[in-house]
C-alpha positions, 0 to 999 in steps of 0.5 A: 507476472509477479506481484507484490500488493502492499496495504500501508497505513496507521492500522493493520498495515499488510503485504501478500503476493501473487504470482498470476492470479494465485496468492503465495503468501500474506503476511499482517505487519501485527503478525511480525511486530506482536503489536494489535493493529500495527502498521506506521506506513509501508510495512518493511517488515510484511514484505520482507517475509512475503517475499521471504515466504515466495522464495522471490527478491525484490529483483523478481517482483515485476509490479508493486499495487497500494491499496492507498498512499498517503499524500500531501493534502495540497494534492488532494484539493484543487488549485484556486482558480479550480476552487473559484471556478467550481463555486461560480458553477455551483451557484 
């Protein structure tokens, strides 16, 4: 199985890949960009090269894994009747 594991984010944004358990490459997003610490959410640049690297298209890549999202706070906290009802719990 190949896959293809991205670390987007604000700092040190990365890509590798993996075919099985065994890695092929890694690539830091600061490593293409010549910038300490880059990375500004998925890191394009990364996955290209991995898969550049891997001799793979993103045809071939047959699972994608993030090591975080960035979502929407509202998805991050609980609808209000959730929030009222954990308060009554707590006390």
């Amino acid at each position: 199985m190949r896959v293809l594991a991205i670390h987007p984010g604000v700092h040190d944004a990365a890509a590798a890949a993996f075919d099985g358990y065994r890695l092929v490459a890694a690539v830091e997003d600061e490593r293409l960009t010549r910038r300490k610490g880059s990375g500004d959410g998925v890191p394009w640049l990364a996955i290209d090269e991995v898969l550049r690297i891997a001799g793979w298209s993103r045809l071939d890549v047959d699972a994608i894994v993030s090591t975080r999202s960035f979502y929407h706070w509202s998805y991050l906290r609980y609808s209000l009747p959730k929030e009222i009802s954990y308060a009554f719990r707590r006390m």
